[in-house]
C-alpha atoms as one frame of an Amber mdcrd trajectory, in Angstrom:
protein
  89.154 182.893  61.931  92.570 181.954  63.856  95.348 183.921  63.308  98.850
 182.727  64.439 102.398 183.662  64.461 105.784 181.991  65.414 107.499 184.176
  68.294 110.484 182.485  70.228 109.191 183.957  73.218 110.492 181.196  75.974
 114.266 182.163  74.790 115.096 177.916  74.474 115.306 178.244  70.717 112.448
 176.049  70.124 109.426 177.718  68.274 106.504 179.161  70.122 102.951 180.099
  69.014 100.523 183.153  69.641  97.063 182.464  68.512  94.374 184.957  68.713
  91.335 185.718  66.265  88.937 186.089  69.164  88.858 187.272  72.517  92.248
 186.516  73.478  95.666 185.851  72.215  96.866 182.414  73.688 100.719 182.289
  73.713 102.498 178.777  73.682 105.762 177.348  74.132 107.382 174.405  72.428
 108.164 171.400  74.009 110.446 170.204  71.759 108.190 167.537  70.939 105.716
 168.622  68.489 103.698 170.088  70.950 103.033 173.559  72.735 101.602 174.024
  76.145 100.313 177.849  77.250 102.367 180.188  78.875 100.043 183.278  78.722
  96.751 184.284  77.839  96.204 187.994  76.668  92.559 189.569  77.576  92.481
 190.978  73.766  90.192 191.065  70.741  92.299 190.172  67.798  92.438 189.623
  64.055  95.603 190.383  62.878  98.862 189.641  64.726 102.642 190.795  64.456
 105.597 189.760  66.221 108.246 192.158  66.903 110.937 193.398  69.515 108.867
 196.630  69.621 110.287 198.385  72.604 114.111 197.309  72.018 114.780 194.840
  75.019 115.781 192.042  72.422 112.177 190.371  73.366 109.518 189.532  71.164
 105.942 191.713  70.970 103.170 190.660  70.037 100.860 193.412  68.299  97.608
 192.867  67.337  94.786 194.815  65.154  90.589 194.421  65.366  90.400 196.366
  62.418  86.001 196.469  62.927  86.985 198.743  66.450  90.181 200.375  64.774
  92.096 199.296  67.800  95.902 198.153  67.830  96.802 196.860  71.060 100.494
 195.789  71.958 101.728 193.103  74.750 105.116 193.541  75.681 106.867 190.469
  76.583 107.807 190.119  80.258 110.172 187.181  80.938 108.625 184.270  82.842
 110.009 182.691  85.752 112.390 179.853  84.830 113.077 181.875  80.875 116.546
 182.567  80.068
């Protein structure tokens, strides 16, 4: 099953999206218009996600959990060209 959460990882105030609940965690920006387009895809199996400035650089984390392999695995953001 999907799980999602609302980062506001592209730093234009608009909501974004990370979606995993498979093999990877798709992360999405807002257009503005009630859409999302991808920014990243993350190579990792996930079932439960978290958003968070985990490291302290005023960016938001994304953590997730595959509780059947007892794995966390954390992405820390990296600003994209063209981000604020």
């Amino acid at each position: 099953m999907p799980r999602s959460a609302l980062p506001k990882v592209h730093g234009d105030g608009r909501l974004d999206l990370a979606v995993g609940g498979g093999p990877v965690i798709n992360v999405l920006v807002g257009t503005g218009a009630g859409a999302f387009s991808i920014l990243a895809t993350i190579p990792v199996q996930s079932r439960i996600l978290a958003v968070g400035d985990l490291n302290g650089d005023g960016r938001p984390d994304i953590a997730s959990v595959n509780p059947g392999a007892t794995v966390v695995s954390v992405a820390f953001a990296q600003r994209p060209a063209g981000c604020p």
